[in-house]
N, C-alpha and C positions, 0 to 999 in steps of 0.2 A: 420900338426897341427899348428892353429896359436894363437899366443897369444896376448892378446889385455891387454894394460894396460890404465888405465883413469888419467885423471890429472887434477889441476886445476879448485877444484872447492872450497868451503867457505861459509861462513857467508857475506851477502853483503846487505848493505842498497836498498829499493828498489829504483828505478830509476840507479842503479851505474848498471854496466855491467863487464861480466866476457868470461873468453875466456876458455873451456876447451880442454884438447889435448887427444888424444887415439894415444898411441905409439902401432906400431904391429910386433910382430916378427915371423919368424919361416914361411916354406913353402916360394910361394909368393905373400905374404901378403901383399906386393906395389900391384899387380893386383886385388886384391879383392873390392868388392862394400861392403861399410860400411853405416853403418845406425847407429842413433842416437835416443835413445828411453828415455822413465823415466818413474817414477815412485813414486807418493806421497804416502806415509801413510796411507792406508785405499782403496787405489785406485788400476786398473787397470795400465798396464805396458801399454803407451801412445808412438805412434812414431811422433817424434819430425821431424828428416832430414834424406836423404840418396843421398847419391854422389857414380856413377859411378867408376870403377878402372881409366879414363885418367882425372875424374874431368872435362867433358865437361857436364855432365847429372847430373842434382841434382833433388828431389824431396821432395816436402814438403805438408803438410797439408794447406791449406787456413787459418787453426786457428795459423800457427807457421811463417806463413810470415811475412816479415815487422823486429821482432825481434831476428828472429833465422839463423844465416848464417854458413852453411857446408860448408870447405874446406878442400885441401889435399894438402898434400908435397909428392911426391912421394920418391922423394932422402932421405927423410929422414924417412919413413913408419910412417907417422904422420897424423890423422883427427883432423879438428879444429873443437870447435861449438862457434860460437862466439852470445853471445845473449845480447841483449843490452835490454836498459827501462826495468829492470826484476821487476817484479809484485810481491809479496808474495806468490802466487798460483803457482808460477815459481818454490817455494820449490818441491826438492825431488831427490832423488836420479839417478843419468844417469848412463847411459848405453852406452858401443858402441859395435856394434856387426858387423861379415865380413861374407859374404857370397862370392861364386865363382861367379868370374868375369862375366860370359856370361849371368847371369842374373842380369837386371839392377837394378836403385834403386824401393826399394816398400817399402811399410807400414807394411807388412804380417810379425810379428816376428818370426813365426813358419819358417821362410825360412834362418834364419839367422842359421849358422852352429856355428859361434865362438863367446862369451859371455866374456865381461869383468868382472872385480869385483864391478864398478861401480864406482862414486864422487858424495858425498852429497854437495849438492846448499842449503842454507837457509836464503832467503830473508827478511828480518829484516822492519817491517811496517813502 
């Protein structure tokens, strides 16, 4: 069983930038492929990023480049999403979720096994 906690997120003027963390425990949950999703108010659960268990493989959507950067600490069971120039539309609540390591990163949420509680984002116009 792993557990995924969220960090790191706020109320933040748009253009400013925020860094959030997903701390993972339990099992080995440094091996696992984590993924980054959200999800606005009225809207669909959207994926954002996903990084590999070694952090050599990331995957992203075309609409989430440029702003949205996934990274990992292994030694410390920690995912970053670092997103910079945030938009207003950038509000909504995140997600990070782990799936087993031998499948890489994807978009497909239904593949993700562990579910955080999430960190609300609220971009301020």
């Amino acid at each position: 069983q792993v557990q995924l906690v969220e960090s790191g997120g706020g109320l933040v003027q748009a253009g400013g930038s925020l860094r959030l963390s997903c701390a993972a425990s339990g099992g080995t949950s440094s091996l696992y492929t984590m993924g980054w999703f959200r999800q606005a108010p009225g809207k669909e659960r959207e994926f954002v990023a996903a990084i590999g268990w070694s952090g050599e493989r990331t995957y992203s959507p075309d609409s989430m480049k440029g702003r949205f950067t996934i990274s990992r600490d292994n030694a410390k069971n920690t995912v970053h999403l670092q997103i910079d120039s945030l938009k207003p539309e950038d509000t909504a609540v995140y997600y990070c979720a782990a799936r087993p390591p031998q499948y890489g990163p994807t978009s497909r949420s239904y593949t993700y096994d562990y579910w955080g509680q999430g960190t609300q984002v609220t971009v301020s116009a």
